[in-house]
N, CA, C and O atoms as a CHARMM CRD file, in Angstrom:
* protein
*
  340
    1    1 UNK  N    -28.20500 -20.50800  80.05000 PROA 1      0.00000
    2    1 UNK  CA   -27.05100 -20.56100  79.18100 PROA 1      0.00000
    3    1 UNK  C    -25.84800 -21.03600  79.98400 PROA 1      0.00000
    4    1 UNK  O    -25.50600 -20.44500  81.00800 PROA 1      0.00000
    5    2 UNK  N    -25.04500 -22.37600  79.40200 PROA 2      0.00000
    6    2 UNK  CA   -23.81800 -22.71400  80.37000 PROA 2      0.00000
    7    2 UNK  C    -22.70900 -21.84600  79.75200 PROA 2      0.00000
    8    2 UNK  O    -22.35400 -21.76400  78.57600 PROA 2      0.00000
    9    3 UNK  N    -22.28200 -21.25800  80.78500 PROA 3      0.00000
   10    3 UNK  CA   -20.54000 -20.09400  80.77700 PROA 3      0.00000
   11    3 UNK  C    -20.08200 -20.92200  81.27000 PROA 3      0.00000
   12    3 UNK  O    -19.37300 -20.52000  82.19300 PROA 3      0.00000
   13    4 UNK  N    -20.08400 -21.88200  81.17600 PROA 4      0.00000
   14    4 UNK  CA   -18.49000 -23.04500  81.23600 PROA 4      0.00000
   15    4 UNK  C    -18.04300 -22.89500  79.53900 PROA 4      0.00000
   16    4 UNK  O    -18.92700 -22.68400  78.70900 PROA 4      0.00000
   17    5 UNK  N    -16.49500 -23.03600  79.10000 PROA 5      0.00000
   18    5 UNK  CA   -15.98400 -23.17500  78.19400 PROA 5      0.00000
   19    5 UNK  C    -15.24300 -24.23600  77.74900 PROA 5      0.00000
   20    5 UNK  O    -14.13600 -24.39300  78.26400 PROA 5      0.00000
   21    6 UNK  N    -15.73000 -25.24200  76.63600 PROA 6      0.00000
   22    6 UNK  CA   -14.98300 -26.64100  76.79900 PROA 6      0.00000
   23    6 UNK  C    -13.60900 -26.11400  76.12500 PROA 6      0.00000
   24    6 UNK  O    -13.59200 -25.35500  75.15600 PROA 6      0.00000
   25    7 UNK  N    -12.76000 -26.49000  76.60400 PROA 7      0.00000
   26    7 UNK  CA   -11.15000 -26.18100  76.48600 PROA 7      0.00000
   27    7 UNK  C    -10.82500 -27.01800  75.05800 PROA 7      0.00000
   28    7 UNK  O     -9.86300 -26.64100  74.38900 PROA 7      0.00000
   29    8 UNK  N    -11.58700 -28.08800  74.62800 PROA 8      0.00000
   30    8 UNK  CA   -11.23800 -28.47000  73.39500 PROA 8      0.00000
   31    8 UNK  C    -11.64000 -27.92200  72.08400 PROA 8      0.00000
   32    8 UNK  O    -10.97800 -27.69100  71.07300 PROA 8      0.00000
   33    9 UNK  N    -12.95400 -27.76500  72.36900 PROA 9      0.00000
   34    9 UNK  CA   -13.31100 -26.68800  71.42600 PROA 9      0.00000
   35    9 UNK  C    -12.66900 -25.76900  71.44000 PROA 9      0.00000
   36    9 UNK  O    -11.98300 -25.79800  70.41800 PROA 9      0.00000
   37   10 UNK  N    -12.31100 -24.30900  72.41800 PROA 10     0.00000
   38   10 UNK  CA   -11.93700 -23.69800  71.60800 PROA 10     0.00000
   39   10 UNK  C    -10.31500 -24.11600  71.18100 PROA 10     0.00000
   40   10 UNK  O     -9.53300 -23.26100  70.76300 PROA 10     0.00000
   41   11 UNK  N    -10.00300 -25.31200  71.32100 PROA 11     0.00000
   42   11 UNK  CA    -8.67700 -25.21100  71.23600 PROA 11     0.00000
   43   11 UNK  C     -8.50100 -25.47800  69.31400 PROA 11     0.00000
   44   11 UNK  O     -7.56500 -25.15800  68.58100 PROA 11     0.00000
   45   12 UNK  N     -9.85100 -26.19600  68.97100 PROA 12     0.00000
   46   12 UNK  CA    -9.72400 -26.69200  68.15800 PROA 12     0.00000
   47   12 UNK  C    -10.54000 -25.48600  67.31200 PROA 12     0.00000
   48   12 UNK  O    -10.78000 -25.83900  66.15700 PROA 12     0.00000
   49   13 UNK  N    -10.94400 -24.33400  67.59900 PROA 13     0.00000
   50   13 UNK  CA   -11.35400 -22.95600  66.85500 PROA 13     0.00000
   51   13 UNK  C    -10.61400 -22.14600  66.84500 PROA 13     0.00000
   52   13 UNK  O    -10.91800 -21.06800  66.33300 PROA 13     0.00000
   53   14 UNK  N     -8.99500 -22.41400  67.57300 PROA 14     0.00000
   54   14 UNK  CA    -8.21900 -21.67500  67.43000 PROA 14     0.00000
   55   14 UNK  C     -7.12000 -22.33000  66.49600 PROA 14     0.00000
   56   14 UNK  O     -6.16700 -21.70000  66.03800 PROA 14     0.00000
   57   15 UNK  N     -7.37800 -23.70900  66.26600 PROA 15     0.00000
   58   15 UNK  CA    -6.73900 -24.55700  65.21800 PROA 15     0.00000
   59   15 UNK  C     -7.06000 -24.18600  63.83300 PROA 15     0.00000
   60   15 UNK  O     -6.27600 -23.97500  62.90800 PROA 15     0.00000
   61   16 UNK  N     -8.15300 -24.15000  63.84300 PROA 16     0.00000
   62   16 UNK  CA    -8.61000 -23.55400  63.00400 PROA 16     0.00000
   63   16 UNK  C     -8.22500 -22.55400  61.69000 PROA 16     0.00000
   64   16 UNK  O     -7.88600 -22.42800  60.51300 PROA 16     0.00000
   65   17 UNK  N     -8.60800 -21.94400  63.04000 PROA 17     0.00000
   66   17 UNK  CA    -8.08400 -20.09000  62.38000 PROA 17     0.00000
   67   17 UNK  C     -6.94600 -19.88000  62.32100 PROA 17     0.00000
   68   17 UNK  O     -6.70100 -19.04800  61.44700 PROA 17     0.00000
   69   18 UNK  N     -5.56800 -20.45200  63.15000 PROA 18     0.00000
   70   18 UNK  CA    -4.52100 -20.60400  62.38700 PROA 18     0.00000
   71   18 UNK  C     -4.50800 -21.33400  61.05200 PROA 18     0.00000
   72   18 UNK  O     -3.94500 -20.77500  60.11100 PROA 18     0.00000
   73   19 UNK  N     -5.10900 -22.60500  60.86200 PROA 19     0.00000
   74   19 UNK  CA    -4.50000 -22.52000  59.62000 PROA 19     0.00000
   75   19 UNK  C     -5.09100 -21.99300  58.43600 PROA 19     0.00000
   76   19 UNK  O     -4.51400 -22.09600  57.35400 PROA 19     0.00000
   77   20 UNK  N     -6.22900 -21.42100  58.56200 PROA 20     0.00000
   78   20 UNK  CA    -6.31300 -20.50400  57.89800 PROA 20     0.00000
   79   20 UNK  C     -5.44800 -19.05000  57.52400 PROA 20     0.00000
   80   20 UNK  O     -5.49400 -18.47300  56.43800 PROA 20     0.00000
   81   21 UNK  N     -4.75500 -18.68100  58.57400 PROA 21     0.00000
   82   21 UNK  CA    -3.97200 -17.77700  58.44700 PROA 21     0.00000
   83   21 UNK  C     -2.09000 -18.30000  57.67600 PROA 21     0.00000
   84   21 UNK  O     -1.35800 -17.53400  57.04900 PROA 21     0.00000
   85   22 UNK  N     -1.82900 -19.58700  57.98000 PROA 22     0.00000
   86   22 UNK  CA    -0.87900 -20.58000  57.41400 PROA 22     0.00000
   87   22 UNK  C     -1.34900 -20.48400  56.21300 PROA 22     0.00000
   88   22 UNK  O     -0.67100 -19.80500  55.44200 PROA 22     0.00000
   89   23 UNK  N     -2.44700 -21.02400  55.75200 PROA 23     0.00000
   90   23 UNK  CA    -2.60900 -20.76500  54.06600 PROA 23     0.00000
   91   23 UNK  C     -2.28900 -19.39200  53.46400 PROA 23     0.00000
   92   23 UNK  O     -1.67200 -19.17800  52.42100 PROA 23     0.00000
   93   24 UNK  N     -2.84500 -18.46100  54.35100 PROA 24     0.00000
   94   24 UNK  CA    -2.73100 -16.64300  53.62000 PROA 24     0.00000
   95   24 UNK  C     -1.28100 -16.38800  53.94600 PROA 24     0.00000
   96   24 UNK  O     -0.92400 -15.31500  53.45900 PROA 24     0.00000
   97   25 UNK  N     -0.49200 -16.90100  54.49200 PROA 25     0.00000
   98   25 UNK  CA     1.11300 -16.85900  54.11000 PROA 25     0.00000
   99   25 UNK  C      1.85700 -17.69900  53.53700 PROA 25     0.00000
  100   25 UNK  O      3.03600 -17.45000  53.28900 PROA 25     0.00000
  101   26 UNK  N      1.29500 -18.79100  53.24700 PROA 26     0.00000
  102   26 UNK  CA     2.20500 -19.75600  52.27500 PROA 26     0.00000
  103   26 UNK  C      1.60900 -18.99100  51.14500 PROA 26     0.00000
  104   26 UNK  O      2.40800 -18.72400  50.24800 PROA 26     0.00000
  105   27 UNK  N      0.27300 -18.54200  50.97200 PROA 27     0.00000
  106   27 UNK  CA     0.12100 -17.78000  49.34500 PROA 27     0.00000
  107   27 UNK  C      1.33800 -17.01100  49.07100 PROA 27     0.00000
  108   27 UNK  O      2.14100 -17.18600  48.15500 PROA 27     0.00000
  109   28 UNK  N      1.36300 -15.70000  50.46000 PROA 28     0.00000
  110   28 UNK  CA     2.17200 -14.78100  50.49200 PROA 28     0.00000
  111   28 UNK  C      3.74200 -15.19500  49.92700 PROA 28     0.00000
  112   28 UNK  O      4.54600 -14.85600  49.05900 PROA 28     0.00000
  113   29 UNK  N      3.61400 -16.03600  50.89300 PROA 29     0.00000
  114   29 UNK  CA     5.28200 -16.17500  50.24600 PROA 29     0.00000
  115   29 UNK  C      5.67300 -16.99100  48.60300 PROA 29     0.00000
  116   29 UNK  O      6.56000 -16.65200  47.82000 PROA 29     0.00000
  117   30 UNK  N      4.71400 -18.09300  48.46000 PROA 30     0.00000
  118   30 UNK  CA     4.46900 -18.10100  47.25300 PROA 30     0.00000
  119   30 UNK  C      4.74600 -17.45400  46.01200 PROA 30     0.00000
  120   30 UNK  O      5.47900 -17.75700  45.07000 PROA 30     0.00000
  121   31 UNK  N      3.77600 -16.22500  46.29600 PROA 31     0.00000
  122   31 UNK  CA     3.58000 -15.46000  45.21700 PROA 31     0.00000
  123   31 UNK  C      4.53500 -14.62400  44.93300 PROA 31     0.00000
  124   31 UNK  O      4.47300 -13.90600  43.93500 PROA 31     0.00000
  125   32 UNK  N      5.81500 -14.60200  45.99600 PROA 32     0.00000
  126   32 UNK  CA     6.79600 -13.75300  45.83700 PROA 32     0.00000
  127   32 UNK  C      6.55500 -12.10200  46.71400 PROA 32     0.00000
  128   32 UNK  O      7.40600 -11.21200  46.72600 PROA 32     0.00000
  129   33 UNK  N      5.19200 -12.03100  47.38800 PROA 33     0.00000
  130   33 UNK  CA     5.05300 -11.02100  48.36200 PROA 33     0.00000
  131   33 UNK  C      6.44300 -10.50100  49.20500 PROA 33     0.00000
  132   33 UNK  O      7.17700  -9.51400  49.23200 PROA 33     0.00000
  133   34 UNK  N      6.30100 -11.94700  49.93500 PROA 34     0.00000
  134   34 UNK  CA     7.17400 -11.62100  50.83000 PROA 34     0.00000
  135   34 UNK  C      9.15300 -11.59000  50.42000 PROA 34     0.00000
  136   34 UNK  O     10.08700 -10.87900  50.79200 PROA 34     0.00000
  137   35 UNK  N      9.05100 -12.44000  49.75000 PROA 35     0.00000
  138   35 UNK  CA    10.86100 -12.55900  48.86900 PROA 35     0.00000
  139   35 UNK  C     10.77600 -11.58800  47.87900 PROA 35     0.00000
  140   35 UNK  O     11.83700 -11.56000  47.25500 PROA 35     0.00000
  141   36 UNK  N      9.90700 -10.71900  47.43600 PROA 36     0.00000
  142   36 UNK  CA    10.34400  -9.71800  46.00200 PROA 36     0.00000
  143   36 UNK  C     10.50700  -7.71900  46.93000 PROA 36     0.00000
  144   36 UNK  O     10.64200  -6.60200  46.43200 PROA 36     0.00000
  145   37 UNK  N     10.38400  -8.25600  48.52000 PROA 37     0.00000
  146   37 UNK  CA    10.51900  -6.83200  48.81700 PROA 37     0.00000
  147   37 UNK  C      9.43700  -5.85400  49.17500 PROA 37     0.00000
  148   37 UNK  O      9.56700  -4.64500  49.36100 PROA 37     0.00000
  149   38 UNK  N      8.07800  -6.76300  49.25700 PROA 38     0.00000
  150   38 UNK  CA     6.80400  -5.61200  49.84300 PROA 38     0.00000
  151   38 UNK  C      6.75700  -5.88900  51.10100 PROA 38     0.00000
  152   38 UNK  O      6.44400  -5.06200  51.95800 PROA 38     0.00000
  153   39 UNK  N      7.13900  -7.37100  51.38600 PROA 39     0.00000
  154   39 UNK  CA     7.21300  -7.54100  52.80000 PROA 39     0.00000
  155   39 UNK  C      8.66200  -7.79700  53.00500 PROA 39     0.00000
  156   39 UNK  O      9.44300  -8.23200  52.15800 PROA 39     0.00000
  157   40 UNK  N      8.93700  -7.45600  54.29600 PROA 40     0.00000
  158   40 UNK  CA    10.35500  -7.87300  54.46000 PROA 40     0.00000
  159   40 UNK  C     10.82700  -9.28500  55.23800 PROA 40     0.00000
  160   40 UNK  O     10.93000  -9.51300  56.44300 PROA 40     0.00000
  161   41 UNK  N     10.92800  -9.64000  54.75600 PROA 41     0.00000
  162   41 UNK  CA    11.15400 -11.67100  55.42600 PROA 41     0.00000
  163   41 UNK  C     11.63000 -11.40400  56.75200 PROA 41     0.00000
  164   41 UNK  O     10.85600 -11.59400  57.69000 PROA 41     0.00000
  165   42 UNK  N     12.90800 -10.94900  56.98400 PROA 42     0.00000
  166   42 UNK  CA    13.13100 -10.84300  58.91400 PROA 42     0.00000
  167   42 UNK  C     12.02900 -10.23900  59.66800 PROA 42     0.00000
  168   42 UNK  O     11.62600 -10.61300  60.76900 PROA 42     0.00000
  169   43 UNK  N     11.38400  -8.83500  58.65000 PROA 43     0.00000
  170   43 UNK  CA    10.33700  -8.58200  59.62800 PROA 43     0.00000
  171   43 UNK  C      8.92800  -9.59000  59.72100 PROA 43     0.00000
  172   43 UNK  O      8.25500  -9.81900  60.72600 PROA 43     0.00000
  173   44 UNK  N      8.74600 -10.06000  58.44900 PROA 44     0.00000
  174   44 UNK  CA     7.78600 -11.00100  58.61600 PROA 44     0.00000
  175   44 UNK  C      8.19300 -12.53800  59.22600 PROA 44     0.00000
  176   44 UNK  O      7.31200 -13.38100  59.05300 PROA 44     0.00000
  177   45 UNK  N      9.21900 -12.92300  59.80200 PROA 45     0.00000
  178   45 UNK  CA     9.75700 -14.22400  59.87500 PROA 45     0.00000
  179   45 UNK  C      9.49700 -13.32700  62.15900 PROA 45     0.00000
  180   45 UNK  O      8.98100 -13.91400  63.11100 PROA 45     0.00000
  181   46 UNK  N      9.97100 -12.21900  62.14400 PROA 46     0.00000
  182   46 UNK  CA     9.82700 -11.89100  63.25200 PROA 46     0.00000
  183   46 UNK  C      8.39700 -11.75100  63.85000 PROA 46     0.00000
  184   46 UNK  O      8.13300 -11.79700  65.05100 PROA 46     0.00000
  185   47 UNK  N      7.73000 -11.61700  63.07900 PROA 47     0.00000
  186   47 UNK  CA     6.09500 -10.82600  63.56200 PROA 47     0.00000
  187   47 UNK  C      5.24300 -12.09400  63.55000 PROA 47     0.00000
  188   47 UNK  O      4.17300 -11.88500  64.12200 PROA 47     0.00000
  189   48 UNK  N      5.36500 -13.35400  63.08100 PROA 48     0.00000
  190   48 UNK  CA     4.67500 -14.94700  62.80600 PROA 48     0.00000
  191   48 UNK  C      5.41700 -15.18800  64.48100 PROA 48     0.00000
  192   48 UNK  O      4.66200 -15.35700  65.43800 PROA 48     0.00000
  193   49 UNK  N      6.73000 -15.17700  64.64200 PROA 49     0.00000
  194   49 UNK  CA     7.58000 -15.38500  66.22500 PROA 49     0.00000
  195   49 UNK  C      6.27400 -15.09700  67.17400 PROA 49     0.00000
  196   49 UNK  O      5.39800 -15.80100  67.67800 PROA 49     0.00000
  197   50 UNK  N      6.64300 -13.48400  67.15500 PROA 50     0.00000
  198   50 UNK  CA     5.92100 -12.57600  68.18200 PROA 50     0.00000
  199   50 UNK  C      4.22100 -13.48000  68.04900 PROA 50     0.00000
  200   50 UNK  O      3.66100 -14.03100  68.99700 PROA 50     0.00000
  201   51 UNK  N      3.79700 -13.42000  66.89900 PROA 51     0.00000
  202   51 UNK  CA     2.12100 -13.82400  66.92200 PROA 51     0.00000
  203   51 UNK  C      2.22700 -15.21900  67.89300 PROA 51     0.00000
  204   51 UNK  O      1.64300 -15.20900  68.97700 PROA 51     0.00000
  205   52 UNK  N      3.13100 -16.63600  67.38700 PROA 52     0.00000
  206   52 UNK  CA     3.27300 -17.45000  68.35400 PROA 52     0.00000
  207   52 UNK  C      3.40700 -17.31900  69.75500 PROA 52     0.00000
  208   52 UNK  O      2.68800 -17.79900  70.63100 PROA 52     0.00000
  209   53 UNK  N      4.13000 -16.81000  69.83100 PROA 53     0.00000
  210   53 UNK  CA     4.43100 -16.58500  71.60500 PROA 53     0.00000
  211   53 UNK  C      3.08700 -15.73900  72.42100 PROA 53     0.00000
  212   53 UNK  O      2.73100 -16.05300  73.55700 PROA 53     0.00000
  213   54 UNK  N      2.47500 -14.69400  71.66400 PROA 54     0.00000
  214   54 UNK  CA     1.43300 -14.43300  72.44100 PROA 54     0.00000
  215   54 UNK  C      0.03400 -15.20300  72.28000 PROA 54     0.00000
  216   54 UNK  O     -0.94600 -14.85000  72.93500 PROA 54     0.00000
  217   55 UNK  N     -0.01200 -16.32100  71.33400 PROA 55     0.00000
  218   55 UNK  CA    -1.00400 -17.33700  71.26500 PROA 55     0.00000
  219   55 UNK  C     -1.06800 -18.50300  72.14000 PROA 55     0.00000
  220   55 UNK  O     -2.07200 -19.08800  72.54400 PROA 55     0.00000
  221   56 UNK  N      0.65400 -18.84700  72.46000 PROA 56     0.00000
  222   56 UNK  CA     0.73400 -20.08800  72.87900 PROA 56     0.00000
  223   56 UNK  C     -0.07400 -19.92900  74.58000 PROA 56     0.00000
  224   56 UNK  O     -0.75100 -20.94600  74.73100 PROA 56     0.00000
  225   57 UNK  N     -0.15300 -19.31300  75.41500 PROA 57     0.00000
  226   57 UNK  CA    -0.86100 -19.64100  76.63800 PROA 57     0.00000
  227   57 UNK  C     -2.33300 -19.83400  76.75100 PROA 57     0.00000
  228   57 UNK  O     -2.82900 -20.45800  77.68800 PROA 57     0.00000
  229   58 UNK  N     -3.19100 -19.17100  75.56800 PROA 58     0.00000
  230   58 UNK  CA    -4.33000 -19.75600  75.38500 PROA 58     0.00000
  231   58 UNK  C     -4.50700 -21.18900  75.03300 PROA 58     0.00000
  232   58 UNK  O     -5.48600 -21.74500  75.53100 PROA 58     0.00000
  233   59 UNK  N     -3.70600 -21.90200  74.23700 PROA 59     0.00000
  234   59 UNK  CA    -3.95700 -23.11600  73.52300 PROA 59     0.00000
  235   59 UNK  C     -3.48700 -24.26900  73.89100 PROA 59     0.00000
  236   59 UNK  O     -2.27400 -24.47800  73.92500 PROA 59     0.00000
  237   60 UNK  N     -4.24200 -25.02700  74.16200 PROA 60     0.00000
  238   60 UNK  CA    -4.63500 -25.90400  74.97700 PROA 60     0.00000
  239   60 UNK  C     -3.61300 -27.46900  74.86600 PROA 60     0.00000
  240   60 UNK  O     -3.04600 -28.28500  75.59300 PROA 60     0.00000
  241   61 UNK  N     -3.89400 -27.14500  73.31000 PROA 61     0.00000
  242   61 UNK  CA    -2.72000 -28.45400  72.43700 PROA 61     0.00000
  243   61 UNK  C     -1.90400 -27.74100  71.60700 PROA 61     0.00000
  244   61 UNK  O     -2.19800 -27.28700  70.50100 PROA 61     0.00000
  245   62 UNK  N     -0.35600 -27.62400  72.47400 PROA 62     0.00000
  246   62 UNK  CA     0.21900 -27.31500  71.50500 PROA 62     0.00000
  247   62 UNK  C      0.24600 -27.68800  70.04000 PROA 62     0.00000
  248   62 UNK  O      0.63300 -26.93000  69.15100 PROA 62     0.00000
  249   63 UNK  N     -0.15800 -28.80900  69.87900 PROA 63     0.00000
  250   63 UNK  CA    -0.13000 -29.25200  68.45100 PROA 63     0.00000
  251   63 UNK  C     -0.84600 -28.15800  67.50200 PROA 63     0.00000
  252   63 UNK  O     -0.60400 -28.56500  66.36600 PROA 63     0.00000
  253   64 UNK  N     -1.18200 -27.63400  67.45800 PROA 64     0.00000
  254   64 UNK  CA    -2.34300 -26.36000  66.99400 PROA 64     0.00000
  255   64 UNK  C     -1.41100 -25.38800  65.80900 PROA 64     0.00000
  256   64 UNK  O     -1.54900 -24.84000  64.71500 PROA 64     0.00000
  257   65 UNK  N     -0.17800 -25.66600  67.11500 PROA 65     0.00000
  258   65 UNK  CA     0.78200 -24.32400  66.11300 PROA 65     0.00000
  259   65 UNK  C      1.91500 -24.96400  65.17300 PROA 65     0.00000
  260   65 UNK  O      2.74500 -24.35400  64.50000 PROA 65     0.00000
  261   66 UNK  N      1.74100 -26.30900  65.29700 PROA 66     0.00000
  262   66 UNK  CA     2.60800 -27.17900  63.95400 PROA 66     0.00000
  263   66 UNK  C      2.45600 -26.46100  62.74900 PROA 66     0.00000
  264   66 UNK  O      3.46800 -26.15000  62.12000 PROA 66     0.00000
  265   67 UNK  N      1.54900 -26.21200  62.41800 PROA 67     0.00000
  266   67 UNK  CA     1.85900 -25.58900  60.63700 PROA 67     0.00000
  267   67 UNK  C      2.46600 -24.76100  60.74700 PROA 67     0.00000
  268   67 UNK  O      3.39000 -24.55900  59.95900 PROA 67     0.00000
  269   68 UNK  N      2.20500 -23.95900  61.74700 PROA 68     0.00000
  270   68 UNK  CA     2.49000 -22.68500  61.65100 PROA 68     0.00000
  271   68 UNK  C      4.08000 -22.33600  61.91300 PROA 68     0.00000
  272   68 UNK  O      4.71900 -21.61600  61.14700 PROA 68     0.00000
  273   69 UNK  N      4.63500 -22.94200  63.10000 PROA 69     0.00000
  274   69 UNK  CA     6.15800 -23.34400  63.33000 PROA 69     0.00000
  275   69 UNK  C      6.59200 -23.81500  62.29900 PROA 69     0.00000
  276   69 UNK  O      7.66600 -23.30200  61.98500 PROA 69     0.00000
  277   70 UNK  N      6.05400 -24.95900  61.27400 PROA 70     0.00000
  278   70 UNK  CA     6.70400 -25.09200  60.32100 PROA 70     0.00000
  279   70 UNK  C      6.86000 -24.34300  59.18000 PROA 70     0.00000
  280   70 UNK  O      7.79000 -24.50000  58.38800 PROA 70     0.00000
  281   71 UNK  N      5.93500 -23.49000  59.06600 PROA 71     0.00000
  282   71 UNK  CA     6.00600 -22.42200  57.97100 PROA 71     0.00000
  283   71 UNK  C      7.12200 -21.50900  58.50400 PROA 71     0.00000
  284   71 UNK  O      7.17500 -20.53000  57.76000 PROA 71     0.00000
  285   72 UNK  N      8.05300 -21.42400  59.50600 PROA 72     0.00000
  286   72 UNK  CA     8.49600 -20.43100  59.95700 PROA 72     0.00000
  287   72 UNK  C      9.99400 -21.23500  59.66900 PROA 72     0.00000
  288   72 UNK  O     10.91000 -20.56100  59.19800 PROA 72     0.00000
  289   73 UNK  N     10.15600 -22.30200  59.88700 PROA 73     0.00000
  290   73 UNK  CA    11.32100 -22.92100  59.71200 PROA 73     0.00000
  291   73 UNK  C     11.73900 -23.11000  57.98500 PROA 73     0.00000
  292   73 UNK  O     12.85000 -23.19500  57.46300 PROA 73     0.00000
  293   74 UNK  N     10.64000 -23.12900  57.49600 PROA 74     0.00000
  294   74 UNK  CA    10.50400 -22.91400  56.08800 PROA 74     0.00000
  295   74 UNK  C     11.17600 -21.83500  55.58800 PROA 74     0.00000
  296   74 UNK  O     12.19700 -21.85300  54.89900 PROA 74     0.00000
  297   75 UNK  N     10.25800 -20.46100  56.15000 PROA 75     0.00000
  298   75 UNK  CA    11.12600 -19.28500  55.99100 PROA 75     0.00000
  299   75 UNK  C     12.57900 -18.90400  55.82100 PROA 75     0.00000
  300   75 UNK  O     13.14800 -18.44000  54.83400 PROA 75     0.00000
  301   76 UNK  N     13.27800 -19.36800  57.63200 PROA 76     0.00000
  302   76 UNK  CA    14.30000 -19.60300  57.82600 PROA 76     0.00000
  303   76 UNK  C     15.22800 -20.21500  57.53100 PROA 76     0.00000
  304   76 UNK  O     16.31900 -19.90000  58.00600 PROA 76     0.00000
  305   77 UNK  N     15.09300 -21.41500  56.55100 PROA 77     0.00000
  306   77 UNK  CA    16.00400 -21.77000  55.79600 PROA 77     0.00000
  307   77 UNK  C     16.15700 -21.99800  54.33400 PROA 77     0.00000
  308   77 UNK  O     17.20000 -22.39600  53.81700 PROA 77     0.00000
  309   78 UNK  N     14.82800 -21.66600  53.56500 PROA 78     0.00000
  310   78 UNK  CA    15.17500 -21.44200  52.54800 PROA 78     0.00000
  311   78 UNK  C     15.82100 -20.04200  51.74500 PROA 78     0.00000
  312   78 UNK  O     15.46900 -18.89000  52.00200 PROA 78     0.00000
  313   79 UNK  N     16.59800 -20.33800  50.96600 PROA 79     0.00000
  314   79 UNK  CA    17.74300 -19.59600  50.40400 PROA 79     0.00000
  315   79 UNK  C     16.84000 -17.70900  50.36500 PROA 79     0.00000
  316   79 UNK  O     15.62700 -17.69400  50.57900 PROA 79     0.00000
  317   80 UNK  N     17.42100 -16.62200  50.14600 PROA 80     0.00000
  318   80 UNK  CA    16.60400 -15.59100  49.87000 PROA 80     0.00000
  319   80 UNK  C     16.21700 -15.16200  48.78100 PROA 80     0.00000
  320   80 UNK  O     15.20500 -14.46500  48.71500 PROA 80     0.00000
  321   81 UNK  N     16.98600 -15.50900  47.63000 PROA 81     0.00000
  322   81 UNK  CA    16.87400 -15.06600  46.01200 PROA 81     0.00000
  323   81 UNK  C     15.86100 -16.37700  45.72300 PROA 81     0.00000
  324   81 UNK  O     16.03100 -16.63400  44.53100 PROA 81     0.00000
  325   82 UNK  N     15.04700 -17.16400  46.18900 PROA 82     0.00000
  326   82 UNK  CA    14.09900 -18.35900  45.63900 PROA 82     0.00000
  327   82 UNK  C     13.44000 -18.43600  46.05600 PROA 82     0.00000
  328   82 UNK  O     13.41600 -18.35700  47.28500 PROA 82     0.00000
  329   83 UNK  N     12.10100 -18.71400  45.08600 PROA 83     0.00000
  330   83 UNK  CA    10.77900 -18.44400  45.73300 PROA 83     0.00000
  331   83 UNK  C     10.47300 -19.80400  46.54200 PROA 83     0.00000
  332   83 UNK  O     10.87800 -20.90600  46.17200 PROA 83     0.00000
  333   84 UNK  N      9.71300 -19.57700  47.67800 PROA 84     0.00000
  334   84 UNK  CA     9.29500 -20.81900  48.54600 PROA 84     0.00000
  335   84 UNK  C      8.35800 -21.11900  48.29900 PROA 84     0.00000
  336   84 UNK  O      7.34700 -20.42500  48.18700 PROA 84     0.00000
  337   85 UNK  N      8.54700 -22.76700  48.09000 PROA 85     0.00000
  338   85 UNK  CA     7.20800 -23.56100  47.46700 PROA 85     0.00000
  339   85 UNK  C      6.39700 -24.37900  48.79200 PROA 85     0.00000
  340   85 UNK  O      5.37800 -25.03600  48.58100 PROA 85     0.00000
């Protein structure tokens, strides 16, 4: 069995699974989860931060965390009384 790890693969299984997790918060915010008060937007606009920063030294291409940075800038500037599309 080779225990070498190709660095693209997993870079691209960790691409992945972010954006899978990018979809389960654009639902979120979508649906009004996060803007109607079950979640709280600073705390959730803070805790997507925190998840980035402890992902980024594994990943290989930064490019990986584009959706995900952009879902966050999304957050951050759209208005608070309107739902984000």
């Amino acid at each position: 069995m080779n225990k070498d790890v190709d660095p693209q693969a997993l870079s691209a299984a960790i691409a992945g699974f972010l954006a899978c997790h990018v979809l389960t918060c654009r639902f979120l915010v979508q649906e009004g989860v996060v803007q109607e008060g079950v979640v709280d937007r600073e705390r959730f606009i803070a805790y997507l931060e925190a998840a980035i920063e402890e992902m980024s030294p594994g990943i290989e291409d930064k490019r990986a965390l584009f959706s995900l940075k952009r879902l966050l800038d999304g957050l951050r500037t759209a208005p608070a009384d309107k739902n984000l599309q």
